[in-house]
C-alpha positions as CSV (number, residue, x, y, z in Angstrom):
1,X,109.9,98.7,118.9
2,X,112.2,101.7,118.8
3,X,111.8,101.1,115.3
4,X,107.9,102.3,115.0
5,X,107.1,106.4,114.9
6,X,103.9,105.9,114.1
7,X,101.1,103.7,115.9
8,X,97.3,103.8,116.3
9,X,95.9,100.8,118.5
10,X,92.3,100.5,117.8
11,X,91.8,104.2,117.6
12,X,87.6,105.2,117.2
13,X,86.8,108.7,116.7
14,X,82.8,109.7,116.1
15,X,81.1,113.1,114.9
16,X,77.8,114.4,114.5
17,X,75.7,115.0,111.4
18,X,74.6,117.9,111.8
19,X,75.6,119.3,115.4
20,X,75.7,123.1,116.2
21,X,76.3,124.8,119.3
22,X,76.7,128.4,118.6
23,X,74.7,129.2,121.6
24,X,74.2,128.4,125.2
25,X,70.7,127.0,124.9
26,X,73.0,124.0,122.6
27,X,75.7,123.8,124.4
28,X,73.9,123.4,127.8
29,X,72.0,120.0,126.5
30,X,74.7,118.8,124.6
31,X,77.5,118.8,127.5
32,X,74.9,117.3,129.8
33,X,74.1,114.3,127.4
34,X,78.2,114.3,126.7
35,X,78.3,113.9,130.6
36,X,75.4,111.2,131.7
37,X,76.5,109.0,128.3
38,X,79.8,109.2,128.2
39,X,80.1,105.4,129.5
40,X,78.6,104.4,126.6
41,X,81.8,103.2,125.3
42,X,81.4,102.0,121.4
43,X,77.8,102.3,121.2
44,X,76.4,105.6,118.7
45,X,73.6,107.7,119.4
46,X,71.5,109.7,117.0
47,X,73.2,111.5,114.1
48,X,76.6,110.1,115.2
49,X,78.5,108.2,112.9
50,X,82.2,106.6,113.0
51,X,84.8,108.7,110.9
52,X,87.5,106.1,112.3
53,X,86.5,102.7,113.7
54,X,89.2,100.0,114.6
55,X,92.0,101.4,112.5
56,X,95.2,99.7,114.0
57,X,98.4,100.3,112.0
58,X,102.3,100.9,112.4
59,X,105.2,102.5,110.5
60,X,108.2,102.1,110.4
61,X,111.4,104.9,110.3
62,X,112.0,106.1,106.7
63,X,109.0,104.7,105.2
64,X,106.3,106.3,103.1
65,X,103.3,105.2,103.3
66,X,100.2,106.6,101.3
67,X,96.7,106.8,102.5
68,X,93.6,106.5,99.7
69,X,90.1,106.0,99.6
70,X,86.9,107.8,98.4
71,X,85.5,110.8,99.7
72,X,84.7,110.6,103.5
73,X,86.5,107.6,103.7
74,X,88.3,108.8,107.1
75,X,91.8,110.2,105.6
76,X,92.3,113.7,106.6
77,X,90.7,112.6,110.5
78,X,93.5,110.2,110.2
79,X,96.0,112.8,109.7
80,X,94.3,115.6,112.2
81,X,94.5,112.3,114.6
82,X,98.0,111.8,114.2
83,X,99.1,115.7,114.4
84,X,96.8,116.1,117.5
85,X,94.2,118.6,116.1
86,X,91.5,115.8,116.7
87,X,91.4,113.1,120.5
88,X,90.6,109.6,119.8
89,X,87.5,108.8,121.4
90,X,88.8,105.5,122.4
91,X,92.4,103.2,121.2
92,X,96.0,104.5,121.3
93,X,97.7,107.0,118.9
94,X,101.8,106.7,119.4
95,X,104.0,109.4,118.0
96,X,107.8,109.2,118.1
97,X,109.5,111.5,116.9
98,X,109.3,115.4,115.5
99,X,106.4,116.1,113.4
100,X,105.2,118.5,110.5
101,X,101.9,118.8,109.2
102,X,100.5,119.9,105.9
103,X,96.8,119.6,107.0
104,X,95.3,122.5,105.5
105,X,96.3,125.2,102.8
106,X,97.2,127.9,104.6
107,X,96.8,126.2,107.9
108,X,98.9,128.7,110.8
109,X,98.7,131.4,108.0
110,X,97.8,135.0,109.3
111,X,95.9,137.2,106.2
112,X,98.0,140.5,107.2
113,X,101.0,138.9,107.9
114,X,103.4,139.1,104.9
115,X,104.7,135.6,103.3
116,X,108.1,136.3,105.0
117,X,106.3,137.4,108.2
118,X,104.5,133.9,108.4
119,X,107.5,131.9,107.2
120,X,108.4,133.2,110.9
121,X,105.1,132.2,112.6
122,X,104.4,128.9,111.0
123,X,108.2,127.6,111.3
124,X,107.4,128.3,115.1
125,X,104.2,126.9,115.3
126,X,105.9,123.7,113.6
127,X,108.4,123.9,116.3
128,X,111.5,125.8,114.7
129,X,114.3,128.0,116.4
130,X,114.3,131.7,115.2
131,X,117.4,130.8,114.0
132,X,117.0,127.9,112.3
133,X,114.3,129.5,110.4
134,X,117.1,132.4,109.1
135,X,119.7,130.1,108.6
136,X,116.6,128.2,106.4
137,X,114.9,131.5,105.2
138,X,116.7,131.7,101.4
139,X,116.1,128.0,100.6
140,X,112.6,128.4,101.8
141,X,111.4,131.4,99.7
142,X,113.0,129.7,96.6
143,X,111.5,126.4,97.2
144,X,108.4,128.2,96.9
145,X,109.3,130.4,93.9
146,X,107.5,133.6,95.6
147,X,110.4,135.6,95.9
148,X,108.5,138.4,94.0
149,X,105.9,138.3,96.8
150,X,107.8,136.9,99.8
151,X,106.7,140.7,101.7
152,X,103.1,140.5,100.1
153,X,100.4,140.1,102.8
154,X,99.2,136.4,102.4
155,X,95.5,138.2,102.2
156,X,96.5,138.9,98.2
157,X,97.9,135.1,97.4
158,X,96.3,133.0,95.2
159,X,95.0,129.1,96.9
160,X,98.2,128.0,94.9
161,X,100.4,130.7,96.4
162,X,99.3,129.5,99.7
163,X,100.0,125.7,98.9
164,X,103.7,126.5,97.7
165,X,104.5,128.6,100.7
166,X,102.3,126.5,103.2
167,X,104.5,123.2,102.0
168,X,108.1,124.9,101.9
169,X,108.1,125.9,105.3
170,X,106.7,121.9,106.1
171,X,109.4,120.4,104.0
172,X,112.4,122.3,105.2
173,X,111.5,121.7,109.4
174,X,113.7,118.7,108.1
175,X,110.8,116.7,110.4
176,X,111.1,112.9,111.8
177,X,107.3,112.2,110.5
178,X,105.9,114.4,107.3
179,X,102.1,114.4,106.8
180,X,100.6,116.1,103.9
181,X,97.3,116.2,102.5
182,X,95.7,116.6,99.5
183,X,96.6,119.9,99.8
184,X,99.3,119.9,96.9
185,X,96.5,119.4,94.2
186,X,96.1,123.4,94.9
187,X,99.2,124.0,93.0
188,X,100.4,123.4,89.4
189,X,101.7,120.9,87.9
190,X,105.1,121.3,87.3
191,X,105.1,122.1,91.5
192,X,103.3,119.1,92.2
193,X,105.9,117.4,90.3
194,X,108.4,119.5,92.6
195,X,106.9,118.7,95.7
196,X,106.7,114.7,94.9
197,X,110.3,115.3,94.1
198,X,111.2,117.0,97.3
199,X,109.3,114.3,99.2
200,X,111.4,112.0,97.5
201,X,114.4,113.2,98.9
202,X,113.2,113.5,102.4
203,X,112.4,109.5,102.2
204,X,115.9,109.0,101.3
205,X,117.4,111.0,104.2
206,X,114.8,108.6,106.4
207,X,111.9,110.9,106.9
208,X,108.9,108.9,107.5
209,X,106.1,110.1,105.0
210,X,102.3,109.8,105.8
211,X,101.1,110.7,102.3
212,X,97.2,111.3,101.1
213,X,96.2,111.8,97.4
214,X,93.7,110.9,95.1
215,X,96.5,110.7,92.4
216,X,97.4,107.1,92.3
217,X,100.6,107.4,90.1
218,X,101.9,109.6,92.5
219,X,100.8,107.1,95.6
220,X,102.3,104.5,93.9
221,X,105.6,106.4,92.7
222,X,106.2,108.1,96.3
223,X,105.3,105.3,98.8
224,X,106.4,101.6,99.1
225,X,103.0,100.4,101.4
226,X,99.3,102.1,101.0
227,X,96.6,102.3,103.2
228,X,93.0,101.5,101.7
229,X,90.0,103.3,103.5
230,X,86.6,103.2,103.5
231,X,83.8,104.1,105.9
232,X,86.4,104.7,108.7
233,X,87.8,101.2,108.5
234,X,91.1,100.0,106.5
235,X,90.2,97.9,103.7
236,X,93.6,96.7,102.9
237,X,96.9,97.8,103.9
238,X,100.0,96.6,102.1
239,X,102.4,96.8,98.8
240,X,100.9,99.9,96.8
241,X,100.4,98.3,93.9
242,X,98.1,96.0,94.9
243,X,96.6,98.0,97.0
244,X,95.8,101.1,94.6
245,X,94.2,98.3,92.3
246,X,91.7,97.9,94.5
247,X,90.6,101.1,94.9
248,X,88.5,101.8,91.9
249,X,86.7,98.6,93.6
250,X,86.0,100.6,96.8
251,X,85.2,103.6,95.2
252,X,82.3,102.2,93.3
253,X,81.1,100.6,96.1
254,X,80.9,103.5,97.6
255,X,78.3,104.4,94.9
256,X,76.2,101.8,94.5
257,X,72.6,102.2,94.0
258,X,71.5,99.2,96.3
259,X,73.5,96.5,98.1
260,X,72.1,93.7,95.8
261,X,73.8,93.3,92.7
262,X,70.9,94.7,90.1
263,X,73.2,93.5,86.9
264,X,75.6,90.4,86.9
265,X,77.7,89.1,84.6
266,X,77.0,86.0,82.5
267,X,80.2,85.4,80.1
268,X,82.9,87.6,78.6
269,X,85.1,86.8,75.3
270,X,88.4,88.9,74.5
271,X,88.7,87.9,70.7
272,X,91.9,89.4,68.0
273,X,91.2,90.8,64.5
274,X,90.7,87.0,63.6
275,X,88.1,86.1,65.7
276,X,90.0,84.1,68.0
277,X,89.9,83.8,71.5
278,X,93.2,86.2,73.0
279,X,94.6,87.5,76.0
280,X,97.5,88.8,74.0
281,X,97.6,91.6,71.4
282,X,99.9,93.8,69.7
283,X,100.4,97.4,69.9
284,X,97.8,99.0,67.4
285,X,96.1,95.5,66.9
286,X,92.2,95.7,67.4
287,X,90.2,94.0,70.2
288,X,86.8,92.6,70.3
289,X,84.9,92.3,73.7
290,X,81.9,90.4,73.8
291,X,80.4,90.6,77.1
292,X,77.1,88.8,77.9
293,X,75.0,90.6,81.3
294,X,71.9,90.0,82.8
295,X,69.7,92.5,84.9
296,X,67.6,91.6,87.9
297,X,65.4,94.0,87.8
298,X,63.8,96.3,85.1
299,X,65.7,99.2,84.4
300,X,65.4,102.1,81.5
301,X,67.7,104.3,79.9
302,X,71.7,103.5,81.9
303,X,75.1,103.9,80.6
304,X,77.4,101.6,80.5
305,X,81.1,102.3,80.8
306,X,84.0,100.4,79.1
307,X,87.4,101.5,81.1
308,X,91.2,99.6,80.8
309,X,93.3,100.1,83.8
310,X,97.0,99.6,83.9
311,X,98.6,96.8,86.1
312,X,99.4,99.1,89.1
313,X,95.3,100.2,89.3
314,X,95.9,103.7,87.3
315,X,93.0,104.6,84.5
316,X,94.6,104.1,81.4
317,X,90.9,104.8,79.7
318,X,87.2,105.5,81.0
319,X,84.5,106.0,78.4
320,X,80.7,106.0,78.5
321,X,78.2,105.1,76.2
322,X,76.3,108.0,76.2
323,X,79.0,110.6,75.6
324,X,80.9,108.2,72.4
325,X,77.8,106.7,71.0
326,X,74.4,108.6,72.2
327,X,73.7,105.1,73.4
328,X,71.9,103.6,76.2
329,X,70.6,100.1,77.8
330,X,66.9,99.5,78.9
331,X,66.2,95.8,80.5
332,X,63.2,93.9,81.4
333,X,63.7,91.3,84.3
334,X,65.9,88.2,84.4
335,X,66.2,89.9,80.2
336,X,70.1,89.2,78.9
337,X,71.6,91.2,76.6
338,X,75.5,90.1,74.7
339,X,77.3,93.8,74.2
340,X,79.5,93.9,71.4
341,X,82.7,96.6,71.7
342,X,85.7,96.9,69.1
343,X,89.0,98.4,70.3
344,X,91.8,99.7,69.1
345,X,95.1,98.7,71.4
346,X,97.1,101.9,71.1
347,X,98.7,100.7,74.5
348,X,102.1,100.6,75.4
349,X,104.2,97.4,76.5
350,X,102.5,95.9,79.6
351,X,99.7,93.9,81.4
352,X,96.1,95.6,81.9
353,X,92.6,94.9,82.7
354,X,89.0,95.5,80.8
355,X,86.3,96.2,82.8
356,X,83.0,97.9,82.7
357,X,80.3,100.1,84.7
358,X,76.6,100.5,84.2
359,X,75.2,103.7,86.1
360,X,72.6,106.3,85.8
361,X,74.5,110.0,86.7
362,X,73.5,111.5,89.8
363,X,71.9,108.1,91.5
364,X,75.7,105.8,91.2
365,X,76.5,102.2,89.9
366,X,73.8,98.9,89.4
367,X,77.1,97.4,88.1
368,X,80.7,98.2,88.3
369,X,83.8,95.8,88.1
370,X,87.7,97.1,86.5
371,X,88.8,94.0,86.6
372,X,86.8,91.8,84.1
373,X,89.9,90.1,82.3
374,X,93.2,90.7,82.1
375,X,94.9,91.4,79.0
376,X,98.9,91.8,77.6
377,X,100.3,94.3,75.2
378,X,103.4,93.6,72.9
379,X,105.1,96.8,71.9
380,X,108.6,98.2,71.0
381,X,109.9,99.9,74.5
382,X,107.8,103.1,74.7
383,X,107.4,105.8,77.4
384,X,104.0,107.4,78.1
385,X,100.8,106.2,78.3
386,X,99.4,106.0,75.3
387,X,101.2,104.0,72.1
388,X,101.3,106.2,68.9
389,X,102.1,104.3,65.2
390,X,105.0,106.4,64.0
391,X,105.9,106.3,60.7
392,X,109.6,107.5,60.4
């Protein structure tokens, strides 16, 4: 048991849509309801809604795990659970050990204070010595690569400036239990990359890493289990690269325009340049998809999507028809329609799936699956993502 830092135990946390109370005349109802309902125990009330609902989870010492999941999904109250900003409203939240938060860019940051000055302030307010944040000043203020603005009032840094100083100080707190946000999507890329590295190494010296992006090569690269979220509950929680594949799934259900499936699929052929039926091609060789769907319902003027994703759930390509070919679908009821799409396999060496979407902007999916066949790419050993002919 001495094992586990980290442990919620059927933790629910609830908000209001909506909920003000700037003034007495709000507060005054809303403590009395809080007072003659609070036995209510799991059961909502108007315009409340579960952020968190039944999430039970452990880690483990020296592990990094990765939390993903669409928008509103529950991550960050996660992480504002586990640092203490936010009380469960029920279940058990166990911390062991000595925590540092990257919440919020600039989070613990005063505007007048000068980068060095708040160095000071948020190395205190993340539990630091004096000392140990002079002893740790120099490798703090190059880590961040501000030395030219290190006595700058914070008021005059840029969102990025914030995010490189705001994660230094985190980082070198040399914490049992690291959480960071998104927060690192502020800076550039070559500090992202810096960061991820930095993380990295804290892993290896046994920091436990709670990690949440929307960058699933850097989920997957960073941290050996993943957490999938959505609606407040864990989807799936295991190996991350099975569990980032099935994010794209989540995320589109997130979106769909109605809980019946509007569009199904009938049949779908992956043919070579010879016509014949293939799961295997060569770099550079072109593909032929023929994929047969049927609509429901009568529907005018959607896009369809045609996407590959690489074994480990990452995009590899994402196209619509509208934006390639100025095309789109119209169907009548129960109508079927066979969709014809030539492809070029400029993939490197590996497995991948073909899948498409059909959506109409601004009102979300009638159809979406990434996952429609699976596929395998011969190549001489490349790097990159993408497999370029060379002619030497």
């Amino acid at each position: 048991m001495n094992d586990i830092v980290l442990e919620f135990k059927n933790v629910y946390k609830r908000f209001s849509r909506g909920e003000k109370n700037d003034s007495l005349r709000d507060l005054i109802p809303y403590l009395t309801k809080k007072l003659l309902f609070r036995g209510e125990g799991y059961k909502l009330k108007e315009k409340e809604f579960w952020a968190v609902k039944n999430v039970s989870f452990e880690i483990r010492r020296g592990e990094a795990v990765g939390i993903i999941g669409p928008n509103g999904a529950g991550k960050s109250t996660i992480l504002k659970l586990l640092s203490g900003i936010l009380r469960p409203n029920s279940g058990e939240i166990a911390v062991n050990g000595r925590l540092s938060a990257l919440i919020e860019v600039g989070a613990g940051f005063h505007p007048d204070l000068t980068g060095r000055e708040n160095i000071y302030l948020n190395g205190a307010i993340l539990g630091m010595k004096r000392s140990e944040i002079q002893n740790k000043m120099d490798q703090i203020v190059e880590f961040s690569e501000l030395s030219d603005f290190i006595d700058t009032p914070v008021k005059r840094y840029s969102s990025g400036m914030y995010a490189r100083l705001g994660f230094s100080v985190a980082a070198h707190v040399d914490p049992e239990i690291l959480l960071v946000d998104e927060v690192l999507s502020v800076g550039d890329f070559t500090f992202q990359h810096k960061c991820l590295e930095k993380m990295q190494d804290i892993v290896k010296k046994g920091t436990t890493v709670i990690f949440i992006s929307h960058n699933i090569p850097s989920v997957i690269k960073l941290c050996q289990k993943t957490i999938l979220l959505n609606k407040g509950e864990i989807n799936q929680y295991g190996d991350s690269r099975e569990v980032c594949r099935q994010y794209y799934n989540v995320y589109s259900e997130s979106r769909k325009v109605s809980e019946k499936n509007i569009i199904s699929l009938k049949n779908i052929k992956l043919l070579n340049c010879n016509n014949e039926e293939t799961s295997n091609f060569k770099s550079c060789e072109w593909g032929r998809a023929e994929i047969t769907i049927e609509s429901h319902e009568e529907i005018e003027n959607i896009i369809m999507g045609f996407l590959i994703k690489q074994a480990d759930g990452s995009m590899a390509f994402d196209a619509n028809s509208d934006k390639i070919a100025n095309k789109y679908y119209s169907f009548k009821i129960n109508e079927q329609k066979k969709i014809v799409i030539d492809f070029r396999n400029n993939l490197p060496e590996g497995t991948y799936f073909l899948g498409v979407h059909f959506l109409r902007p601004n009102k979300g999916f009638y159809y979406y699956n990434s996952e429609l066949v699976e596929f395998y790419v011969n190549a001489p050993k490349t790097l990159g993502v993408a497999y370029l002919d060379l002619k030497w």
